[in-house]
C-alpha positions in Angstrom: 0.0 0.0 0.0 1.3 3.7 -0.4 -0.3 6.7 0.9 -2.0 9.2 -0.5 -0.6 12.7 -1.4 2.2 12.4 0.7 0.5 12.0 4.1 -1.6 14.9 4.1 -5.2 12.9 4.5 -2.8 11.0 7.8 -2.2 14.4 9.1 -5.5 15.7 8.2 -7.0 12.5 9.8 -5.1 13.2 12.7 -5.8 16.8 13.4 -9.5 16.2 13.2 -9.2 13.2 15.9 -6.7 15.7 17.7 -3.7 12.8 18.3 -0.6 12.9 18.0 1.8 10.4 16.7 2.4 8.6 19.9 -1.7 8.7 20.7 -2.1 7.4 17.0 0.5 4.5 18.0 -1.3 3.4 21.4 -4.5 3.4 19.2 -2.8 1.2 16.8 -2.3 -1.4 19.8 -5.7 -0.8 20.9 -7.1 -1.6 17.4 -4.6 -4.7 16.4 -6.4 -8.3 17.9 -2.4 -9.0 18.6 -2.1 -5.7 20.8 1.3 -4.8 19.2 -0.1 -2.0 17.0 2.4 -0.1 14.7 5.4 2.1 16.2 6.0 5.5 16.7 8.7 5.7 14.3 7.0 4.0 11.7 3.7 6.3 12.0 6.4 9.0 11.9 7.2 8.0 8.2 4.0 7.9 7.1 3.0 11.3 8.2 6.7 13.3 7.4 7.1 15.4 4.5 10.5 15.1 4.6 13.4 12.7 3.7 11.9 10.8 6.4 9.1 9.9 4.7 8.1 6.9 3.1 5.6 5.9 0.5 5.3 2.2 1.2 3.9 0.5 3.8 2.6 -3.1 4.8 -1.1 -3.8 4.0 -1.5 -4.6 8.3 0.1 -1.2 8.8 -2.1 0.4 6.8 -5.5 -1.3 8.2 -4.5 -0.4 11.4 -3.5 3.3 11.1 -7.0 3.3 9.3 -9.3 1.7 12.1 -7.4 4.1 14.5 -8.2 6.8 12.9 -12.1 5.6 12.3 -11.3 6.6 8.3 -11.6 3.7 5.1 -8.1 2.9 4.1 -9.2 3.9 0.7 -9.1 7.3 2.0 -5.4 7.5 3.2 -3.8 4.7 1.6 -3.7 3.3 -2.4 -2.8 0.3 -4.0 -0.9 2.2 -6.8 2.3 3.8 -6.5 3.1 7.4 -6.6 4.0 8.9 -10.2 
């Protein structure tokens, strides 16, 4: 999966629900049957506009960033690349 227009409907997501990266990771562990949820650092990538950032990320990543944020993954994430 890759995210839409660099991050910007993650940030958008997450301004509306008013978390911050570290409250989006502990919703991630609260949304994931396993409890692990996705790190900090990895949230961080999908939400930085800068070298940071990256564009692809796995599928269980993805779902769970989306059913933190109460959003369709369709809506943040794609299953095309970037042009």
């Amino acid at each position: 999966m890759h995210r839409l227009d660099n991050g910007q409907p993650i940030r958008n997501a997450m301004r509306e629900a008013g978390l911050s990266i570290e409250r989006l990771a502990e919703k991630t562990k609260e949304v994931d049957p396993t409890g692990y949820g996705i790190s900090r650092s990895a949230i961080g990538h999908m939400v930085s506009q800068g070298p940071s950032g990256r564009h692809k990320f796995e599928d269980r990543s993805c779902d769970l960033v989306a059913r933190a944020l109460g959003k369709p993954r369709t809506e943040l994430f794609s299953d095309i690349a970037p042009t």
